[in-house]
Every structure is written in C-alpha cells, then in structure tokens.
N, CA, C and O atoms as a GROMACS GRO file, in nm:
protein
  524
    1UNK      N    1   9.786  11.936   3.686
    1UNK     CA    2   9.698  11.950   3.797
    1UNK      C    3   9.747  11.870   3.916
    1UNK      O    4   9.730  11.910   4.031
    2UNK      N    5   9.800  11.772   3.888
    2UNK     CA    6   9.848  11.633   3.968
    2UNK      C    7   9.995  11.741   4.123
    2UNK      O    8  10.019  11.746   4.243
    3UNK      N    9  10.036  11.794   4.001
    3UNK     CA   10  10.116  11.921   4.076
    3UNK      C   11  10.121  11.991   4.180
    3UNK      O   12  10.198  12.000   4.276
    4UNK      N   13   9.982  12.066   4.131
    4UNK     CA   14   9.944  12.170   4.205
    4UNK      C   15   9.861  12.086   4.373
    4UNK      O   16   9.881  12.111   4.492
    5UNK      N   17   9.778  11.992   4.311
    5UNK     CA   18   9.735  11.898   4.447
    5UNK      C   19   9.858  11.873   4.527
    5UNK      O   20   9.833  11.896   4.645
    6UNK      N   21   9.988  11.833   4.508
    6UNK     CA   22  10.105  11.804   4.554
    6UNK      C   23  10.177  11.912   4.628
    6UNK      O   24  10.233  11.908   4.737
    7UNK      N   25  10.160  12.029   4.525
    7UNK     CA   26  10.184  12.173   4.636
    7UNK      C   27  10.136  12.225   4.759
    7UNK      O   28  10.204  12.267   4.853
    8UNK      N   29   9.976  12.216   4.746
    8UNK     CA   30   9.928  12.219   4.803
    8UNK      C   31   9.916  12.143   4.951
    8UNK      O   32   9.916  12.206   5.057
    9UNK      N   33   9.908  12.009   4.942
    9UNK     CA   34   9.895  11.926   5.035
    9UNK      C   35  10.042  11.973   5.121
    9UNK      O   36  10.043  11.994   5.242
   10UNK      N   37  10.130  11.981   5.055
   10UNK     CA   38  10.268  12.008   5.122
   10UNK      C   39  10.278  12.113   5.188
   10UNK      O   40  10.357  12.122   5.281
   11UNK      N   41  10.182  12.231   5.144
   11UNK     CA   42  10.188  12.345   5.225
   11UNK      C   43  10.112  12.373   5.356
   11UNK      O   44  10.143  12.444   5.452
   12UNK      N   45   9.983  12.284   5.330
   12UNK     CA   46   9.894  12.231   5.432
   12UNK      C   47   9.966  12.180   5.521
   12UNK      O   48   9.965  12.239   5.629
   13UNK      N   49  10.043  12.069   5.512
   13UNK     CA   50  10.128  11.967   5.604
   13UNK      C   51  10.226  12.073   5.661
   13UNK      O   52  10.228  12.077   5.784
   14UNK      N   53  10.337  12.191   5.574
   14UNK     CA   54  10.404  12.255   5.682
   14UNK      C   55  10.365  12.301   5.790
   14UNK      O   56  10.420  12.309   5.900
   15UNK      N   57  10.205  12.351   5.732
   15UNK     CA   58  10.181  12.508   5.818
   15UNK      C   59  10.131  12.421   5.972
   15UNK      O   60  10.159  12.475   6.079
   16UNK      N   61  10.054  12.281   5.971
   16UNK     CA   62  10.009  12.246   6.076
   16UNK      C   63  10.109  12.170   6.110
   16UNK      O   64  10.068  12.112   6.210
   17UNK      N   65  10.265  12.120   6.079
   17UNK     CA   66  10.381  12.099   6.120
   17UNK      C   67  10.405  12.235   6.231
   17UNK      O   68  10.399  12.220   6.353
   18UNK      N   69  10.426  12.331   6.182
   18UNK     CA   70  10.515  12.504   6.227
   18UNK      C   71  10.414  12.507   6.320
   18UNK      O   72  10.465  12.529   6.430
   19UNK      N   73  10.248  12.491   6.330
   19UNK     CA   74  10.176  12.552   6.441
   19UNK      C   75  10.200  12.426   6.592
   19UNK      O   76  10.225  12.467   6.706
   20UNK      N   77  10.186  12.278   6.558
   20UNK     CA   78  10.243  12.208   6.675
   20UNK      C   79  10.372  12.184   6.648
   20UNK      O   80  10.409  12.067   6.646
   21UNK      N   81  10.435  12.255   6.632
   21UNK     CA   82  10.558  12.287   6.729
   21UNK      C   83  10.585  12.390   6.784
   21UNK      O   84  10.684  12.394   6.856
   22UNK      N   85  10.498  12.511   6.766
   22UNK     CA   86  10.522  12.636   6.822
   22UNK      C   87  10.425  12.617   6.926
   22UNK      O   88  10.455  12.661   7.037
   23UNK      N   89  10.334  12.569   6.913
   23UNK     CA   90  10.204  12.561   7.061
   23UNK      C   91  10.228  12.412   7.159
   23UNK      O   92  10.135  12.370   7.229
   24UNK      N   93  10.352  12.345   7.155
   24UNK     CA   94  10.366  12.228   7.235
   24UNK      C   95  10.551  12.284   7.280
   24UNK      O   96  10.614  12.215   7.361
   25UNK      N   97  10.602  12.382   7.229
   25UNK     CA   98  10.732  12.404   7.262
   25UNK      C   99  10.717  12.473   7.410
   25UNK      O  100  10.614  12.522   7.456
   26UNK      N  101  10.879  12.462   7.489
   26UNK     CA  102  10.902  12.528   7.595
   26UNK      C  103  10.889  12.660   7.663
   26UNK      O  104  10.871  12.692   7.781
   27UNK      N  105  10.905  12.739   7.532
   27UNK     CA  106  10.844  12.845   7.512
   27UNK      C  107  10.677  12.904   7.522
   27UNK      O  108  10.652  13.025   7.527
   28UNK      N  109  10.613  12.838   7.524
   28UNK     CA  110  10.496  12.874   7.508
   28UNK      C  111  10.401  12.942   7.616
   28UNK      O  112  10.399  12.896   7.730
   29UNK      N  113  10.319  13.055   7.581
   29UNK     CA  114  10.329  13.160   7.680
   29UNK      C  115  10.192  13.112   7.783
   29UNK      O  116  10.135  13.184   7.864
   30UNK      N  117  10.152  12.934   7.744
   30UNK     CA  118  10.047  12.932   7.826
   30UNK      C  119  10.042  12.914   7.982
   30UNK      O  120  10.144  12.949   8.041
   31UNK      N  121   9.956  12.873   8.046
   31UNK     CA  122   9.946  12.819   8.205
   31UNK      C  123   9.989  12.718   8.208
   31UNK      O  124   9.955  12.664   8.314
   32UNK      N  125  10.078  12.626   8.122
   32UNK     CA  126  10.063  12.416   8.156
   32UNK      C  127  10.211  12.423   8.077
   32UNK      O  128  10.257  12.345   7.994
   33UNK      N  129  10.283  12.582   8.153
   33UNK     CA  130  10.438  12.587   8.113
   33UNK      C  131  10.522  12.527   8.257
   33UNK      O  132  10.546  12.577   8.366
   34UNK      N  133  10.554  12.390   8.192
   34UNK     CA  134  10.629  12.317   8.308
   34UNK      C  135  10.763  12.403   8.404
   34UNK      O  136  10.810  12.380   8.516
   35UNK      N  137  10.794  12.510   8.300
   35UNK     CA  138  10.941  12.561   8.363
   35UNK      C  139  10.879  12.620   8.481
   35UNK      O  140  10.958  12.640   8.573
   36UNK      N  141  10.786  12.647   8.497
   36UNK     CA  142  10.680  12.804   8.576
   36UNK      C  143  10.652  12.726   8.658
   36UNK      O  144  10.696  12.763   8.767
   37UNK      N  145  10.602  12.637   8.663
   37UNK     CA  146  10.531  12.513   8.761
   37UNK      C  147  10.546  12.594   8.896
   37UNK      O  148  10.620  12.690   8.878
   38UNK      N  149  10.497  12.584   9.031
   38UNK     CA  150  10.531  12.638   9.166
   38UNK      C  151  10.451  12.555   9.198
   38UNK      O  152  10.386  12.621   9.280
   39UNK      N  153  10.392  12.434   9.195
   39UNK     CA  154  10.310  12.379   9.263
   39UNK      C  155  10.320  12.318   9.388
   39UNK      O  156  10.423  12.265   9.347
   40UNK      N  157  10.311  12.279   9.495
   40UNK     CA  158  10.313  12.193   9.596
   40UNK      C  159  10.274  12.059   9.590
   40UNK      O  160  10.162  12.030   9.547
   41UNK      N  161  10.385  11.937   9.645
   41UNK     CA  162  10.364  11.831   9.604
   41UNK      C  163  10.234  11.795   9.677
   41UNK      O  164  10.204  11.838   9.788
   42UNK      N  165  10.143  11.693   9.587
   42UNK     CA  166  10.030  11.688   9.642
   42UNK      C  167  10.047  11.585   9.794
   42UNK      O  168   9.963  11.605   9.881
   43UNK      N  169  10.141  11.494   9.817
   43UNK     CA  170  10.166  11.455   9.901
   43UNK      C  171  10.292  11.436   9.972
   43UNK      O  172  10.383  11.412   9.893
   44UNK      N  173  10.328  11.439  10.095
   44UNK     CA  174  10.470  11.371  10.099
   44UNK      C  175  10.513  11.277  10.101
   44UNK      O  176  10.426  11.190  10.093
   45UNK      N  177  10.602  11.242  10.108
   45UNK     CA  178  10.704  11.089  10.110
   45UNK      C  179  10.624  10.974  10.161
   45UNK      O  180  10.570  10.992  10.270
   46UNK      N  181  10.613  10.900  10.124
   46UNK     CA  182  10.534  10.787  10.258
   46UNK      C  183  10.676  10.682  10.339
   46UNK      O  184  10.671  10.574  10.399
   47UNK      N  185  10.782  10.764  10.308
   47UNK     CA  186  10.912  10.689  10.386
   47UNK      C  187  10.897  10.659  10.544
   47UNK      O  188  10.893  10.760  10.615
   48UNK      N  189  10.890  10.575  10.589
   48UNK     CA  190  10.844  10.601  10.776
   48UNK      C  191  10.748  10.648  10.786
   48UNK      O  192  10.721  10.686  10.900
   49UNK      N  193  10.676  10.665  10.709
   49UNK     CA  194  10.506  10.733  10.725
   49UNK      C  195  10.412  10.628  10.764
   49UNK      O  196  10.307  10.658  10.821
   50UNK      N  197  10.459  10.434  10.718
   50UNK     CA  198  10.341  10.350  10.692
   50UNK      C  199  10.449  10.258  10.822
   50UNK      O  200  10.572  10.248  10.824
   51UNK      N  201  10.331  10.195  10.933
   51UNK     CA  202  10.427  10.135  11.038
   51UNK      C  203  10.322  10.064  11.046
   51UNK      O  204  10.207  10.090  11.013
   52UNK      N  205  10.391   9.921  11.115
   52UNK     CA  206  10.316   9.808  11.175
   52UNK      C  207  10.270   9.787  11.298
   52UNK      O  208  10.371   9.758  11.361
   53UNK      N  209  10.152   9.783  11.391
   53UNK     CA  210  10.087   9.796  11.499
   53UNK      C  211  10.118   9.645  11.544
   53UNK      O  212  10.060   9.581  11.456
   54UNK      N  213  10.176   9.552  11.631
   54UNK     CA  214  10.119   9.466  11.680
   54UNK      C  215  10.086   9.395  11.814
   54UNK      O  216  10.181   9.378  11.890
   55UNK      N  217   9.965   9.351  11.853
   55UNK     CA  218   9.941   9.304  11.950
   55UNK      C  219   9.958   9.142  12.000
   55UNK      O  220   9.965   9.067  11.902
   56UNK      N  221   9.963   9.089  12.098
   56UNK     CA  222  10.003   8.988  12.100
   56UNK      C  223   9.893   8.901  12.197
   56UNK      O  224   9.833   8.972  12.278
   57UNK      N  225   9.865   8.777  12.198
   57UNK     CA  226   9.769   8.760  12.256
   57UNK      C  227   9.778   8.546  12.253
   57UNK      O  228   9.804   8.468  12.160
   58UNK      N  229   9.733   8.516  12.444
   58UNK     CA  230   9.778   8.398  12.455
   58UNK      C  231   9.648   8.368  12.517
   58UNK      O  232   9.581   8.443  12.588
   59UNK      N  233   9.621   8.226  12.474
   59UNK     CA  234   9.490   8.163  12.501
   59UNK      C  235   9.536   7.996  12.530
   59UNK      O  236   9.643   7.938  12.513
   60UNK      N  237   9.423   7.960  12.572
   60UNK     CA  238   9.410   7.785  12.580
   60UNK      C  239   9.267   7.786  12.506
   60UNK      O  240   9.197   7.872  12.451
   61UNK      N  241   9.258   7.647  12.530
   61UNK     CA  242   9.103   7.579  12.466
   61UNK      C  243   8.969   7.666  12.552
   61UNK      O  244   8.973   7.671  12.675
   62UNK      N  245   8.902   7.703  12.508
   62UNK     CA  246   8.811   7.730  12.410
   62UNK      C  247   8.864   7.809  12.320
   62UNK      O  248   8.825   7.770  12.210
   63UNK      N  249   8.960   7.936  12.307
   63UNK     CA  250   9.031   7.985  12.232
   63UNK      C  251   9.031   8.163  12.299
   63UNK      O  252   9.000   8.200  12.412
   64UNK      N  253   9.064   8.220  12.218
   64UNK     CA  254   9.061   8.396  12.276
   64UNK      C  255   9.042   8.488  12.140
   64UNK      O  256   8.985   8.444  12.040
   65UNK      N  257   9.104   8.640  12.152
   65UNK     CA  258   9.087   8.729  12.052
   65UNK      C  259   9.244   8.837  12.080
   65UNK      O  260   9.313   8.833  12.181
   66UNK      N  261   9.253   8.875  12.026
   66UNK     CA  262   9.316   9.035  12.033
   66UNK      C  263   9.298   9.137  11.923
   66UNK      O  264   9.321   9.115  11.804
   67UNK      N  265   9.251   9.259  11.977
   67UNK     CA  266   9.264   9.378  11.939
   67UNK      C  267   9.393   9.474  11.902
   67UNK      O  268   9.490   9.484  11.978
   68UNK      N  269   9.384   9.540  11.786
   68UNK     CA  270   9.493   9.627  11.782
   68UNK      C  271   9.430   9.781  11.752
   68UNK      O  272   9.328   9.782  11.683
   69UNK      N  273   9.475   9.892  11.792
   69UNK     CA  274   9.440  10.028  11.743
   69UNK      C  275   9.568  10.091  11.636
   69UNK      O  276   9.688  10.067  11.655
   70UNK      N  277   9.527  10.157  11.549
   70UNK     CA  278   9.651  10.289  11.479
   70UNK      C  279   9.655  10.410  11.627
   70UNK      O  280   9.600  10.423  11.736
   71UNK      N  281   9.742  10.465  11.558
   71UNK     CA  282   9.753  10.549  11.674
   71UNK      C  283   9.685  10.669  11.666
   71UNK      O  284   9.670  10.672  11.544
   72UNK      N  285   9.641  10.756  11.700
   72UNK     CA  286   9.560  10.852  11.741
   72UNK      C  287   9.600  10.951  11.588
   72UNK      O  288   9.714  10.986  11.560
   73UNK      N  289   9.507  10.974  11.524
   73UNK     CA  290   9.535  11.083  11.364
   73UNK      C  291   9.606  11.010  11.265
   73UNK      O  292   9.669  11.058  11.171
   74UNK      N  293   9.588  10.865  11.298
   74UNK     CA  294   9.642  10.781  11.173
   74UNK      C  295   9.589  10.723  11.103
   74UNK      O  296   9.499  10.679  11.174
   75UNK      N  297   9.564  10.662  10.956
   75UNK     CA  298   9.437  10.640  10.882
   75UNK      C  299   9.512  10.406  10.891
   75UNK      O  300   9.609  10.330  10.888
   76UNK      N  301   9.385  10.417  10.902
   76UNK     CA  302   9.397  10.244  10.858
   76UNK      C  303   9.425  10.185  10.790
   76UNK      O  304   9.316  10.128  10.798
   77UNK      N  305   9.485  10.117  10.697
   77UNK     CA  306   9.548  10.061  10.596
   77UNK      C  307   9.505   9.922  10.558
   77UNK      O  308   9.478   9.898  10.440
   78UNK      N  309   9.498   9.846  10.632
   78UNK     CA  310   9.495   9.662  10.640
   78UNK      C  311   9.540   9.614  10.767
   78UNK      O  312   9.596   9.691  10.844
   79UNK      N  313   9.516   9.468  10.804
   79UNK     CA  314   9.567   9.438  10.901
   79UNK      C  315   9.564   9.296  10.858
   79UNK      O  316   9.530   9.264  10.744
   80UNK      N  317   9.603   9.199  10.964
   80UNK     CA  318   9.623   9.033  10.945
   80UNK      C  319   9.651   9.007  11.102
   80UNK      O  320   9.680   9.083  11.194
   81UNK      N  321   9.626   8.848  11.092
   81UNK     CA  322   9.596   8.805  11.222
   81UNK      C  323   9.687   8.673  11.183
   81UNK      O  324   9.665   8.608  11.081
   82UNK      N  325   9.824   8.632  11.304
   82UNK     CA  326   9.951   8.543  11.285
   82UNK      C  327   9.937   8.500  11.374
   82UNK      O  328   9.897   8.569  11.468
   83UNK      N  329   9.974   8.304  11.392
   83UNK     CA  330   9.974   8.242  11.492
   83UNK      C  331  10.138   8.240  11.557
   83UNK      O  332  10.204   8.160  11.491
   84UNK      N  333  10.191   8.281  11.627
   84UNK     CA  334  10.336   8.292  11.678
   84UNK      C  335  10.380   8.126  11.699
   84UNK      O  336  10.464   8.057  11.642
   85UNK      N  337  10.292   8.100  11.798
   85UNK     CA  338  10.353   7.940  11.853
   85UNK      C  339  10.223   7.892  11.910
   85UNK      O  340  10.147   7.934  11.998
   86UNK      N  341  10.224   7.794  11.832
   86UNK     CA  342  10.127   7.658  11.897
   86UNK      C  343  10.128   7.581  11.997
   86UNK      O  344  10.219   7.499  12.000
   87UNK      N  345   9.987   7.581  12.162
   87UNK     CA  346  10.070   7.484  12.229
   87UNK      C  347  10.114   7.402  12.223
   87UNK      O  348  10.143   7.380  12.105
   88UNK      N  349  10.164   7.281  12.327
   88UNK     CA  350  10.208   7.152  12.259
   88UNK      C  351  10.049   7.028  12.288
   88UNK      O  352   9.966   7.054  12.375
   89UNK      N  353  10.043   6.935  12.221
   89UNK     CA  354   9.968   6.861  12.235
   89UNK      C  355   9.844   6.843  12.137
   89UNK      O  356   9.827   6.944  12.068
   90UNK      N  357   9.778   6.768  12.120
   90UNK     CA  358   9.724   6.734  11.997
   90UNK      C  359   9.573   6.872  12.008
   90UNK      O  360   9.521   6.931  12.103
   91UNK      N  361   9.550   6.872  11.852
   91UNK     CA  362   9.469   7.009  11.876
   91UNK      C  363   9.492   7.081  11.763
   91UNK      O  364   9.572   7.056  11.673
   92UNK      N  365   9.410   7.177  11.775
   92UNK     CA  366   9.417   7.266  11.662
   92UNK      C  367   9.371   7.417  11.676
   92UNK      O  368   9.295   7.452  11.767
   93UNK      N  369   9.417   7.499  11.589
   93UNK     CA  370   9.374   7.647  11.685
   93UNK      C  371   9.346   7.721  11.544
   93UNK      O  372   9.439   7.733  11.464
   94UNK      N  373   9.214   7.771  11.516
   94UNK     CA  374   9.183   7.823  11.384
   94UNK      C  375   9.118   7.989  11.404
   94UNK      O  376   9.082   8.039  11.511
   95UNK      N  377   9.116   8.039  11.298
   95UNK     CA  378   9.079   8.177  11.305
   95UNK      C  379   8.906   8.181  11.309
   95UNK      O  380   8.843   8.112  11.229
   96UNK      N  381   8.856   8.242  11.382
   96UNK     CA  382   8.738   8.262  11.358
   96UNK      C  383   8.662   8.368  11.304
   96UNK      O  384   8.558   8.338  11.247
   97UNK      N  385   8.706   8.528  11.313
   97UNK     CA  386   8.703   8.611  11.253
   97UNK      C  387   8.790   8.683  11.252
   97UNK      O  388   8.885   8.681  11.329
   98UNK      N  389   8.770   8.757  11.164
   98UNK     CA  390   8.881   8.899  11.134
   98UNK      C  391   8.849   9.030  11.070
   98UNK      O  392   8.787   9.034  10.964
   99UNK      N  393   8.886   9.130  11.128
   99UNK     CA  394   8.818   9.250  11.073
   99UNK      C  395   8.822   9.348  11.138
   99UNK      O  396   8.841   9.351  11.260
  100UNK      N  397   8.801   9.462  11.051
  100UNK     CA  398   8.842   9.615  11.104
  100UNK      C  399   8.666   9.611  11.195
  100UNK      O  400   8.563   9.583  11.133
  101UNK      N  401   8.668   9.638  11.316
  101UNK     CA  402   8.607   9.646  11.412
  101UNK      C  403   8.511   9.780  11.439
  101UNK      O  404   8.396   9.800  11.478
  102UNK      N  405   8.666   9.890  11.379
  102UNK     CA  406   8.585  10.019  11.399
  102UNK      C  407   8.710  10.106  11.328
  102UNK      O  408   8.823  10.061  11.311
  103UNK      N  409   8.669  10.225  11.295
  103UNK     CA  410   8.801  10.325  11.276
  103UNK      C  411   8.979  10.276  11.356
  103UNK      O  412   9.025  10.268  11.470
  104UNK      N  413   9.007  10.264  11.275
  104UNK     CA  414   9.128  10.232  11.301
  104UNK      C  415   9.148  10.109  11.454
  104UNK      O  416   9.219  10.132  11.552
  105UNK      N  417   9.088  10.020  11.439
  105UNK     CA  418   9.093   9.933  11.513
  105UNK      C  419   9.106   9.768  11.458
  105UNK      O  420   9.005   9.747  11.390
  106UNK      N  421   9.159   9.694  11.460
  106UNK     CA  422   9.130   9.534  11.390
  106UNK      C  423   9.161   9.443  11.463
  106UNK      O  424   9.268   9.422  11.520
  107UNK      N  425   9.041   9.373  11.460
  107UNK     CA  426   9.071   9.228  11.581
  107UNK      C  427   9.056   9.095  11.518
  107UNK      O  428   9.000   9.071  11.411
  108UNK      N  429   9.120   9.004  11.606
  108UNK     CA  430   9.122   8.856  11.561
  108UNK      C  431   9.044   8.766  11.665
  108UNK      O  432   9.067   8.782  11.785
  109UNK      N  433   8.979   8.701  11.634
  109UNK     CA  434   8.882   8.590  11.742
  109UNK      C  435   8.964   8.430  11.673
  109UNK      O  436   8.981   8.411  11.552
  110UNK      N  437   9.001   8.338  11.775
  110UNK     CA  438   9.022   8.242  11.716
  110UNK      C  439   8.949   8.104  11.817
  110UNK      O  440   8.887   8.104  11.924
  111UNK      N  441   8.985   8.009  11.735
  111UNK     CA  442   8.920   7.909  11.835
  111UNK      C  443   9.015   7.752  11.851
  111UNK      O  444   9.070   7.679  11.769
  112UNK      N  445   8.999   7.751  11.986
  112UNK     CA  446   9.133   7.685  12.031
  112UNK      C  447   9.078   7.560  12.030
  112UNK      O  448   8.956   7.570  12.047
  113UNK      N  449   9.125   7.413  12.015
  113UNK     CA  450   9.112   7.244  12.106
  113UNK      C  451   9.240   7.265  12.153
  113UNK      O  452   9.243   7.144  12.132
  114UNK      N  453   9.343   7.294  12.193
  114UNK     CA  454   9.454   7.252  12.249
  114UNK      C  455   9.407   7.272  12.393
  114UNK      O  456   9.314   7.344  12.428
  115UNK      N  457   9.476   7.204  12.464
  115UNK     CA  458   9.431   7.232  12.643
  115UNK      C  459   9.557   7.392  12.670
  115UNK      O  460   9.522   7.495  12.728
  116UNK      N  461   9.687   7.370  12.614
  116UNK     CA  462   9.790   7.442  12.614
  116UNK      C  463   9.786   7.582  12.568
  116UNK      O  464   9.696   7.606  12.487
  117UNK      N  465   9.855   7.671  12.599
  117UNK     CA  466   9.846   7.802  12.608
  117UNK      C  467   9.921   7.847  12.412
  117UNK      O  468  10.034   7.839  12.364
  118UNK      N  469   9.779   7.894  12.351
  118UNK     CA  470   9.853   7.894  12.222
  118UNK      C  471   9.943   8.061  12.246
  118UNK      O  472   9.977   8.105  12.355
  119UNK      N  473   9.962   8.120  12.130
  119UNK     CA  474  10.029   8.258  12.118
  119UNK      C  475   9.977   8.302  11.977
  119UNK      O  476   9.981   8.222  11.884
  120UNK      N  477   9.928   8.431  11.960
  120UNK     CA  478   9.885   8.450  11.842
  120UNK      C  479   9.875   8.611  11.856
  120UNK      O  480   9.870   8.661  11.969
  121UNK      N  481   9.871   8.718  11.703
  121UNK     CA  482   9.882   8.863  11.678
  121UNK      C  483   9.812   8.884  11.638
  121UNK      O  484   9.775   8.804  11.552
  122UNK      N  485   9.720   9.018  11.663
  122UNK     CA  486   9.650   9.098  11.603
  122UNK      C  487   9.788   9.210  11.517
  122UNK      O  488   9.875   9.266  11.584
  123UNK      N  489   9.779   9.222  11.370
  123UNK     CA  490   9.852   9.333  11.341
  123UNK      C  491   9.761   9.427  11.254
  123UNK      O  492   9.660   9.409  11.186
  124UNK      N  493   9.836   9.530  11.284
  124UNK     CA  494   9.747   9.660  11.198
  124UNK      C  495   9.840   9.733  11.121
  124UNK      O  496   9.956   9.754  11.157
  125UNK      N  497   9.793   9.769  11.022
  125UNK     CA  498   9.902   9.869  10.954
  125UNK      C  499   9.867  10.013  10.910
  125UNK      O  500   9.807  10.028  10.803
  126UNK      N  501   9.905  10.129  10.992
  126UNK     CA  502   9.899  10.254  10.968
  126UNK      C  503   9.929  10.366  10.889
  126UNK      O  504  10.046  10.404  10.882
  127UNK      N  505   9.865  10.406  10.847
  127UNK     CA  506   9.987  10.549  10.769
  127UNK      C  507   9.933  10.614  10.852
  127UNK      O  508   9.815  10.614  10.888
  128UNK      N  509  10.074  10.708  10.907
  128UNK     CA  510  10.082  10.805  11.019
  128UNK      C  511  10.085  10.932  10.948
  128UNK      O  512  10.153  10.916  10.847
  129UNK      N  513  10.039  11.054  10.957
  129UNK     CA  514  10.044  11.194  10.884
  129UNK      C  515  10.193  11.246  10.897
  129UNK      O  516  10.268  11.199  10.983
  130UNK      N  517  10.232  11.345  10.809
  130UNK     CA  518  10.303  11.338  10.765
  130UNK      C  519  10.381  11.460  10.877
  130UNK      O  520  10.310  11.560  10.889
  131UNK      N  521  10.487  11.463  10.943
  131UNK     CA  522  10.587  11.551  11.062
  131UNK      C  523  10.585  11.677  11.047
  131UNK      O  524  10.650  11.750  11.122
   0.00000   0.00000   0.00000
C-alpha cells in the first residue's frame, strides 16, 4: 500500500510540475506575454528634467526675505534657504521662516543684528515637463 501512496503522490507532483511550467513559460498565449508588451513608458527620463531655481537676496539689520518661483508648467519639488556671506562685524543673521508660499513659489524671511549688508538664497527645485 506504502507503494501505491508513493505513486501516486509522484504523479500528483508531475502533473502540477508540467501545468506551472506550461502556464508561466514564454510561450504562453495570455495578455501578461512580456515578448508582446507595446506599452508606453509611463514616464520619461528625469535627465535635465529636475533644475535648481535660485534667488539671491542682500539685507542689513533688521534683516530681509527672498522669493523664488519654478517656471511656468513646472511642478515643485523642495526648496532651502543658504546664507552666501555674512556681513562683517559682530551679529548674527538667523532664518525666520521657510516655506512653499504658494504653487510653485518658496520664500525665506530671515532676521539680521549685523549693521552690515548680509547675502543670502532663496532656492527652489523644479521638475520641468518633459520636451
């Protein structure tokens, strides 16, 4: 009897061996046949597609802001706000806010003690649609 259970099981195991490999092969006459594929890539390249916006912006004490925009049909990404050069003289020049403002727009507010003319960026970063 021990046998026949042994035959059995073995014949069981070919037949659902022979069926996934005939229904997962290259051949197979369904819709999700990779050779057939014609699809369109869902997106293009993002090579030169993603660019950096920046504005530049010079203040003394009490402090200032600058604004940056994407350019017209470009989606928003992130932005950051960089101090270039500090005036000279004792003082300090800190961020006060930061943030996307509006659709594709991001500004920086900072706040100055230096008497001296600081330098500081609004940057934005765009993905531009695709040429």
């Amino acid at each position: 009897m021990s046998c026949l259970r042994w035959i059995s099981g073995a014949t069981f195991g070919a037949v659902v061996t022979a069926t996934l490999i005939l229904a997962c092969s290259d051949d197979a006459p369904g819709p999700a046949d990779a050779s057939v594929c014609d699809c369109p890539a869902a997106e293009p390249p993002l090579d030169g597609r993603v660019i950096e916006v920046s504005v530049p912006a010079s203040f003394a004490a009490p402090g200032g802001g600058a604004g940056v925009n994407c350019p017209m049909g470009s989606l928003f990404m992130g932005g950051s706000c960089l101090i270039d050069a500090l005036g000279p003289g004792p003082g300090t020049v800190s961020l006060q806010e930061a943030g996307q403002q509006s659709p594709g727009n991001y500004s920086c507010s900072w706040n100055s003690t230096i008497a001296a003319v600081s330098t500081t960026r609004a940057v934005a970063r765009c993905l531009v649609p695709p040429s």
